[in-house]
N, C-alpha and C positions, 0 to 999 in steps of 0.2 A: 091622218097621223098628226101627233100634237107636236106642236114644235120646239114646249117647254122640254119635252122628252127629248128631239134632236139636240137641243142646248146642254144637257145634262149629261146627254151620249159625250158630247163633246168635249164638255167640260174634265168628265173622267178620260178621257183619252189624251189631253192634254196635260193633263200633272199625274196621270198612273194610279189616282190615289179618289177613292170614292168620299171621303173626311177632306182632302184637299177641292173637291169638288162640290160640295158642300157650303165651305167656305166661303169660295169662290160668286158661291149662286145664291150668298145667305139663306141659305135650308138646314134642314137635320141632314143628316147622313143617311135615316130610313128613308125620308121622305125621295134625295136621291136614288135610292137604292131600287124605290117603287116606283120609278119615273122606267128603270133601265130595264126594270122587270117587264113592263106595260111594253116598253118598244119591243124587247125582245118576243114577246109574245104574239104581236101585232106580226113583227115578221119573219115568226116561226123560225128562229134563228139564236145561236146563242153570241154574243155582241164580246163579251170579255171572260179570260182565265184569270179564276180568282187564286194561287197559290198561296198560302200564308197570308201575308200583307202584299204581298206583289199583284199589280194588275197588270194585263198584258190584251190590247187586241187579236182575238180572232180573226181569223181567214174574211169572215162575213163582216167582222168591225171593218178591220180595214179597206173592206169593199166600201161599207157605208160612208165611212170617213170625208171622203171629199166631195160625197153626193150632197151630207145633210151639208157643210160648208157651202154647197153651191144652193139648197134652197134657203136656208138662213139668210145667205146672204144676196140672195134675188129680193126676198120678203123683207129685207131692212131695204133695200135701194128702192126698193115700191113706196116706202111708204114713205122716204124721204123725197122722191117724187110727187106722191100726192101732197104732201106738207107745203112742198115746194108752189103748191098751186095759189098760196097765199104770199103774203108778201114777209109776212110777221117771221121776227128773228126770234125763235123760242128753240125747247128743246136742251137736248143731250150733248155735250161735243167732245167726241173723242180725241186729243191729242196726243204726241210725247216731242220732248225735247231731250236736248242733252241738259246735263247738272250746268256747266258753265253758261250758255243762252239761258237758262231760265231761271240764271241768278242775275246776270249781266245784261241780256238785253232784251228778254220777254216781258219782264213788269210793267216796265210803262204802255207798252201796247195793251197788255191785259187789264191795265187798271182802266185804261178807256175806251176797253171793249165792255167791261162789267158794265161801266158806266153809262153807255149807251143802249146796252142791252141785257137788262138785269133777270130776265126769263131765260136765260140760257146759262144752263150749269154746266159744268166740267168733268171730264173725266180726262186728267194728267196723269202721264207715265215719263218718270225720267228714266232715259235709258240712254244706252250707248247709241252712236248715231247710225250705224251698221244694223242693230237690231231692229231702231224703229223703224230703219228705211225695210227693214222685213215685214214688218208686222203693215205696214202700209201696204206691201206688195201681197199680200196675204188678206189683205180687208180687213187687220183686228181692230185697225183705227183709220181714223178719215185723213187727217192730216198731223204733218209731224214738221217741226222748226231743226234742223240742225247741222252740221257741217256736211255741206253737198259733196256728193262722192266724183272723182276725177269725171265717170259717166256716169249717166242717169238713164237710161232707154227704157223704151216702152213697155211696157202699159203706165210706169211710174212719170210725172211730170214733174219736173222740177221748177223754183223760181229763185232767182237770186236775190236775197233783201240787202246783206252787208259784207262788204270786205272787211276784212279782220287782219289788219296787217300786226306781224310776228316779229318778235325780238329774240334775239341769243342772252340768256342771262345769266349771273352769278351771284353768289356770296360777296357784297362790298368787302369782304375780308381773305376774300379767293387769293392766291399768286395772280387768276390771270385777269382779275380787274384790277391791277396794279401796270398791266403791261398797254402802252400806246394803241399799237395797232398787233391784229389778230388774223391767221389764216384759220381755215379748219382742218388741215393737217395737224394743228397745235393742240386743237382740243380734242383730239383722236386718242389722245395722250392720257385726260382726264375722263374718270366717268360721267354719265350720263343719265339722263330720266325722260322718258318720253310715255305719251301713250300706250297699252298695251298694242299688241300685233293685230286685234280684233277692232281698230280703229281707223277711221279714214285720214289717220294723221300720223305718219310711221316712218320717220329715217333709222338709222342705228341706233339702238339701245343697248348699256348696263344693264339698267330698272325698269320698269313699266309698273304706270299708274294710269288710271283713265280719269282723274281727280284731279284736274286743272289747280284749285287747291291745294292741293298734297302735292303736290307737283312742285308748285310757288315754295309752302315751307320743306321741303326735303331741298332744294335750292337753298333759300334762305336763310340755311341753319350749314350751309356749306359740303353735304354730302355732294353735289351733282351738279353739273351745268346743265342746262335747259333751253327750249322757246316756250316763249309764253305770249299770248295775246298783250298788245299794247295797252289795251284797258284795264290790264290788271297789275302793269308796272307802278310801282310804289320805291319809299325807300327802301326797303326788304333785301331785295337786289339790284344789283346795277347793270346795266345795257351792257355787252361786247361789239366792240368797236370790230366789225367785219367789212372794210371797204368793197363796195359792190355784191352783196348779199343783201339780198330783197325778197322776204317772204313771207306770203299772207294765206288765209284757209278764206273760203267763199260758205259764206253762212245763208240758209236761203230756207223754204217751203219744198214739201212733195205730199203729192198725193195721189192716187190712183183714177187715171183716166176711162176704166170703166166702170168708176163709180158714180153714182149721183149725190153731185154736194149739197149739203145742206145749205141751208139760207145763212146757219151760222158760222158753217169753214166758209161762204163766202165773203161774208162781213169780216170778219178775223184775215183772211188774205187781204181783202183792199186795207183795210189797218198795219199791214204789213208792208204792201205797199207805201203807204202813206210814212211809215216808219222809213224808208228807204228814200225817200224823196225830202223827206225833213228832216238829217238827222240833226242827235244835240250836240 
């Protein structure tokens, strides 16, 4: 059975759509089409309902579903095992971060990961940090940088690289940056902007954005109080004085411990480390 065929199986069961899969796999959409013919054929079986434009798995798709997933993904850990028998940091590396670390505090480790190791290319996904901790628990990527979730359990491993200590903030032209001292009974009062509910970072919201950015200017511009990361405190807005309110996100690595790492998410981990141990 060819595997480019389980790839393409997969690929349409993933986005529903045979032109989205295509895309996806830079092919034609026939050339797809003859990949899903060939499996179907092979195992005397018909794989997807075509209605209109609607694609839908089968009884037998979805049988296949998590099989060809598990040999894909046996045949990708083989072969970054044999890879592994070298010492040489080449190759593919799949990551995702969130939008904020990978404005904030992935470049400098990546400029002198490229630097050190110019045979290894990327494959970056920004995402929510709930998603890619899926996509890692799933195998679609090897390792992913972003705000660790209260737990982390098995088979996923986490590591901690940065605390990220967290401010209350406003519009310098807010009422309640104008006032001494602050409870948060008070700001109950005024709306609010937080991450959406799909985030590992959720008190009460108004608004929800997952745009650390959009965050800052919908702040800013005085619609909302907020927290926001210290690193990204400017004049923009200004700190609320909350005596005895202390709160930070734990920024860190995961990835799947029954996978085999490559030589290059382990270079990129200790760079991480090393990130962690030096900061600027």
């Amino acid at each position: 059975m060819d595997t480019a065929n389980l790839q393409a199986f997969l690929a349409v069961a993933e986005t529903g759509s045979f032109s989205r899969a295509a895309e996806q796999l830079h092919l034609t959409q026939p050339a797809v089409s003859k990949r899903i013919a060939m499996l179907e054929q092979q195992l005397d079986a018909r794989l997807f309902d075509r209605i209109g434009r609607h694609v839908s798995l089968t009884e037998a798709g979805m049988a296949l579903k998590p099989r060809a997933e598990q040999v894909l993904s046996l045949l990708n850990d083989t072969r970054r095992a044999l890879s592994n028998l070298s010492s040489e940091v080449s190759g593919r590396l799949s990551i995702a971060t969130s939008h904020h670390i990978g404005l904030h505090r992935l470049p400098p480790v990546l400029r002198e990961f490229t630097r050190r190791h110019p045979q290894v290319s990327f494959d970056i996904q920004f995402l929510d940090s709930e998603v890619a901790y899926d996509k890692v628990l799933h195998g679609e990527i090897e390792l992913a940088v972003i705000t660790l979730a209260p737990e982390v359990e098995a088979p996923v491993m986490s590591e901690l690289i940065w605390h990220d200590p967290l401010d209350f903030v406003i519009a310098p032209e807010h009422p309640l940056a104008r006032q001494p001292t602050l409870d948060l009974a008070q700001l109950a009062d005024y709306p609010a902007v937080f991450p959406g509910t799909n985030t590992f970072t959720q008190p009460q919201i108004s608004m929800s954005t997952n745009y650390m950015e959009t965050i800052k200017m919908m702040v800013s511009i005085g619609l909302a109080w907020s927290v926001l990361p210290r690193s990204m405190l400017d004049s923009q807005v200004s700190v609320l004085p909350l005596p005895g309110v202390h709160l930070q996100r734990e920024l860190g690595c995961i990835w799947h411990s029954g996978r085999t790492q490559s030589n290059a998410a382990r270079a990129l981990i200790e760079l991480l480390r090393d990130a962690r141990q030096h900061p600027d």
